[in-house]
C-alpha positions as CSV (number, residue, x, y, z in Angstrom):
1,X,0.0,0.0,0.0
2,X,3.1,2.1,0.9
3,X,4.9,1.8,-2.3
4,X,1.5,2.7,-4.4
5,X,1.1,5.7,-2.5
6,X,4.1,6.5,-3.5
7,X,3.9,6.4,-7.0
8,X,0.3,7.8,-7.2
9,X,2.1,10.9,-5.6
10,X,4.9,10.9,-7.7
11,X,2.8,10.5,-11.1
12,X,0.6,13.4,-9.8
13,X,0.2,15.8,-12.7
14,X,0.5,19.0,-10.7
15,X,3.8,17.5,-8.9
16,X,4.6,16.8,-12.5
17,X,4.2,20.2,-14.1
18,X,5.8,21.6,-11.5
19,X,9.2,19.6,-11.7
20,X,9.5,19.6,-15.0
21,X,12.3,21.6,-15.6
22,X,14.1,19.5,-13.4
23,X,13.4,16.5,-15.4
24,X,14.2,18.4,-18.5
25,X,17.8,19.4,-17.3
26,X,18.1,15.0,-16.1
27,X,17.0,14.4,-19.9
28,X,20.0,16.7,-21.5
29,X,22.6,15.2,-18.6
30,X,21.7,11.7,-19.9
31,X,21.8,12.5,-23.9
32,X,24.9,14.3,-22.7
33,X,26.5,11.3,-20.9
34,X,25.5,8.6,-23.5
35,X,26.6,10.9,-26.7
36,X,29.5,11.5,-25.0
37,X,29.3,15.2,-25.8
38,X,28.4,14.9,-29.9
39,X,25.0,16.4,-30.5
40,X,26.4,20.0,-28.0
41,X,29.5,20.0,-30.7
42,X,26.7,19.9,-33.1
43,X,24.9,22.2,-31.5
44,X,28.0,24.7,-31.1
45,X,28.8,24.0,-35.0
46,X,25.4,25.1,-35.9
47,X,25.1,28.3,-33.9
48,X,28.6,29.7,-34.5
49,X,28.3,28.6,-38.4
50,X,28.0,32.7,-39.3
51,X,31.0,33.2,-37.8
52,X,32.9,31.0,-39.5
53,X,36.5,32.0,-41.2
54,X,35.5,33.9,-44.7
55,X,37.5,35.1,-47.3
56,X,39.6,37.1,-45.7
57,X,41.1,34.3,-43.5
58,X,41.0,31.8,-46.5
59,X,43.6,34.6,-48.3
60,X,46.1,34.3,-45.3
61,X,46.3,30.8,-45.2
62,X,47.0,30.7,-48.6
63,X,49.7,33.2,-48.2
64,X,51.2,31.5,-45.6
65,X,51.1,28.4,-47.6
66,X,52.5,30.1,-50.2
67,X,55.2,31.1,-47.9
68,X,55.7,27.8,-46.9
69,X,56.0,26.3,-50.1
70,X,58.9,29.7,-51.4
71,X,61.0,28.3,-48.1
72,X,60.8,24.2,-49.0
73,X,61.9,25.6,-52.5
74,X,64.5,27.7,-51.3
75,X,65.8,25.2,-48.8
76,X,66.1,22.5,-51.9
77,X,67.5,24.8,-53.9
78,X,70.4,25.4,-51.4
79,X,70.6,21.4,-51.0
80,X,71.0,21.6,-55.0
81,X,73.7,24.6,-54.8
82,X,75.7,22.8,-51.9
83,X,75.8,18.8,-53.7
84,X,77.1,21.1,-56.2
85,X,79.6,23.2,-54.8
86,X,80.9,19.6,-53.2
87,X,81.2,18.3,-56.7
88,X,83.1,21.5,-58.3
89,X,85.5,20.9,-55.0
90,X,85.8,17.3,-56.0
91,X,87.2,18.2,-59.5
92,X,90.0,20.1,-57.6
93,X,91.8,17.5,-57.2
94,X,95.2,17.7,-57.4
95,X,98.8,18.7,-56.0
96,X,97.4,21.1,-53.0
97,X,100.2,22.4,-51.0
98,X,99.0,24.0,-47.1
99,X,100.9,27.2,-46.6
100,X,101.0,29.7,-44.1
101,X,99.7,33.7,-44.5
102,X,102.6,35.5,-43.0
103,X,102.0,39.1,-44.0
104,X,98.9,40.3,-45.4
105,X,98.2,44.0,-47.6
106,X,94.5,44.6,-48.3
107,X,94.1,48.0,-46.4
108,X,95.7,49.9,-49.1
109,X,95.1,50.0,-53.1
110,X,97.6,46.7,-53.8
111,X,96.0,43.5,-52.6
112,X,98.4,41.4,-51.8
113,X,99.4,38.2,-48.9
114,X,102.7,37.0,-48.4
115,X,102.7,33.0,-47.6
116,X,105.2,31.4,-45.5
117,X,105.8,28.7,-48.4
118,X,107.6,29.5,-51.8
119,X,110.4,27.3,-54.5
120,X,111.6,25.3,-52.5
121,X,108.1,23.2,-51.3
122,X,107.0,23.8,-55.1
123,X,104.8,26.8,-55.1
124,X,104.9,28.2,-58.8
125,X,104.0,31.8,-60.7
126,X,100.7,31.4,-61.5
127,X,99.4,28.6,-58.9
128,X,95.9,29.7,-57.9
129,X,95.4,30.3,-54.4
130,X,92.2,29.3,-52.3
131,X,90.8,29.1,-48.7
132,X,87.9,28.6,-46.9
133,X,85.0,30.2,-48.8
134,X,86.5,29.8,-52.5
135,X,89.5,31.5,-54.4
136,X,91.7,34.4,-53.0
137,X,94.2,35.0,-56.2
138,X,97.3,33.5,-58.0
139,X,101.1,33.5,-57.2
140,X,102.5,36.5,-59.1
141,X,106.4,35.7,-57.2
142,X,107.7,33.3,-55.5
143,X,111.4,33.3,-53.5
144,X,112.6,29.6,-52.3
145,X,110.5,29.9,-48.8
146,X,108.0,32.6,-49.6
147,X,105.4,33.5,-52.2
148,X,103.3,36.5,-53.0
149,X,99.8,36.5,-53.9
150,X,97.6,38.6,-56.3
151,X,94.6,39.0,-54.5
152,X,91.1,39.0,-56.7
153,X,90.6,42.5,-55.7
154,X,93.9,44.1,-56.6
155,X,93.6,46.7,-59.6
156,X,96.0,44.4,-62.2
157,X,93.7,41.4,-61.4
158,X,91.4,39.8,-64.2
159,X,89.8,37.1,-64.2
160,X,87.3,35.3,-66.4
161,X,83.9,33.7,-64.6
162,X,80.6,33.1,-64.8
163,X,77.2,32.7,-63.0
164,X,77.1,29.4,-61.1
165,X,75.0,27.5,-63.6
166,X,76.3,28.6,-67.0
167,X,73.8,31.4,-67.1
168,X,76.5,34.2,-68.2
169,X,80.0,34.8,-68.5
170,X,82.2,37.8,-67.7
171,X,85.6,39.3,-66.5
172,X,86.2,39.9,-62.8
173,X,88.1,43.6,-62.6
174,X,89.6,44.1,-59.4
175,X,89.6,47.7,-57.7
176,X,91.1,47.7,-54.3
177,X,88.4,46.7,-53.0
178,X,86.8,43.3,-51.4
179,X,83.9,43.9,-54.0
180,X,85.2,44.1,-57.6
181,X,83.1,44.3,-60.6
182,X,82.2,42.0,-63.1
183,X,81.5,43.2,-66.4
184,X,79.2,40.5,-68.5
185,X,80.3,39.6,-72.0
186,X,76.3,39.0,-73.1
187,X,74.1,42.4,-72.6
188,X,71.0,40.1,-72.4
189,X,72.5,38.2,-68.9
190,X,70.0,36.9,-66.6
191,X,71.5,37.9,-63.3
192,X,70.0,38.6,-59.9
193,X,71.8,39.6,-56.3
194,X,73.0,36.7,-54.4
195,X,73.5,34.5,-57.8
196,X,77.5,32.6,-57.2
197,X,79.8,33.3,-59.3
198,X,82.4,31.1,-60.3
199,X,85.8,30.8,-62.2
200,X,85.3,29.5,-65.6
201,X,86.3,27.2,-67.8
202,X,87.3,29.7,-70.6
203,X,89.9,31.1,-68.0
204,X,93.6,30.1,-68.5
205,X,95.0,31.0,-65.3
206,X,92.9,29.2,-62.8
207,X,90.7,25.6,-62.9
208,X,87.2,25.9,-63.5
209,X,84.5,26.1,-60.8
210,X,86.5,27.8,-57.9
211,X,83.9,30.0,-55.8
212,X,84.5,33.7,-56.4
213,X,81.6,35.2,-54.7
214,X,78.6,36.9,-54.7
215,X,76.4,39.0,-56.8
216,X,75.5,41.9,-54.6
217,X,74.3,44.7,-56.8
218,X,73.6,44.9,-60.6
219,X,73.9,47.6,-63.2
220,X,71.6,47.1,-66.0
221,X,72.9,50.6,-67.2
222,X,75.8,50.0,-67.8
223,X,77.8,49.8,-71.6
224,X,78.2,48.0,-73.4
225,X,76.9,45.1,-71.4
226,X,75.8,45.2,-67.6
227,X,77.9,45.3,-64.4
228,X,77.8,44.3,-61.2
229,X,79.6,44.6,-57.4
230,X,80.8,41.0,-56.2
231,X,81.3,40.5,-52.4
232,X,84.2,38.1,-52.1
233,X,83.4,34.7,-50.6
234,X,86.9,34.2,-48.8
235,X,87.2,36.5,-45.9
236,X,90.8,37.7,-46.3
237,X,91.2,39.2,-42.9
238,X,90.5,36.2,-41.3
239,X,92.6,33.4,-42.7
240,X,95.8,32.3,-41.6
241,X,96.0,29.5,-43.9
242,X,95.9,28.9,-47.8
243,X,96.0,26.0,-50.2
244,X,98.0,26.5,-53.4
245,X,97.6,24.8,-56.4
């Protein structure tokens, strides 16, 4: 009798309407805890919908994808650039002699080192000279224990290179300077700054594909074919030690 008393009060239909916001908030806890949170994310996707990135947002993604995609290409291109320095290094093979900087001139207009190695270990007249970061000169003298060296930007040096990847060919005029300039041979050159420049193969007083430098500023102005400033890949204040060749 007890227990249907209870029910009969708890089925009352004024008890009823009067708890039923209770039993509405029950209701959404249990679709809640057996949906495991799916139909409020549905909910939320539905009501925020107008806010939704537009165009606007769509147009800096793509420019940062765009981005992204200029840096993978610039990062295999300096992959590319690097396999290949390796190889033009590899063709260098030869009778490399080490030798010691033991005076150095570049502050003034003559560009010139003094190594600590000359006649008598076999340095010759003409040997080209190179360190760390690509070619510094030739051998213009040599006594049996010393050598000088005509540096790449010393006013009587010339030297004939080209654009790392055969895309044009000039002569490299030294001015006193740690930039000299390269004047192009072909008017219609395709050059940019930071394009490498390297000796080449037309050039009968070093081997081919030494590292110069680097383009840092073009003249398209210039006659009869264009010019440009070259910053010097070997930093000459800084090295104590050469290879001769």
């Amino acid at each position: 009798m007890a227990l249907r008393t209870n029910l009969k009060r708890l089925l009352n239909p004024r008890l009823l309407l009067a708890s039923w916001p209770w039993l509405l908030l029950l209701a959404a806890f249990a679709v809640l805890r057996f949906s495991k949170g799916a139909l409020l994310l549905d909910f939320y996707a539905q009501a925020t919908r107008p806010f939704w990135p537009g165009s606007a947002q769509q147009e800096w993604l793509q420019k940062a994808q765009r981005f992204e995609d200029q840096q993978r290409i610039a990062l295999l291109e300096a992959k590319l650039q690097e396999q290949q320095q390796h190889q033009a290094l590899q063709l260098q093979k030869g009778p490399w002699l080490t030798a010691a900087v033991i005076n150095r001139n570049i502050q003034g207009w003559w560009q010139q080192l003094i190594l600590g190695a000359g006649a008598l270990e076999g340095v010759r007249v003409g040997a080209a000279v190179t360190a760390p970061g690509g070619l510094l000169g030739r051998v213009s003298s040599v006594t049996p224990s010393t050598a000088r060296v005509l540096l790449l930007g010393d006013p009587s040096s010339r030297v004939a290179v080209e654009l790392q990847g055969k895309r044009g060919q000039g002569i490299l005029v030294g001015d006193g300077t740690s930039r000299p300039r390269l004047a192009f041979l072909d008017k219609d050159v395709e050059v940019l700054p930071g394009d490498v420049v390297i000796t080449s193969p037309a050039s009968t007083i070093f081997p081919a594909n030494l590292i110069v430098g680097v383009v840092q500023k073009v003249n398209f102005e210039a006659t009869p074919a264009p010019e440009a400033l070259i910053q010097l890949s070997a930093p000459v204040k800084a090295i104590d030690w050469v290879r001769v060749r």
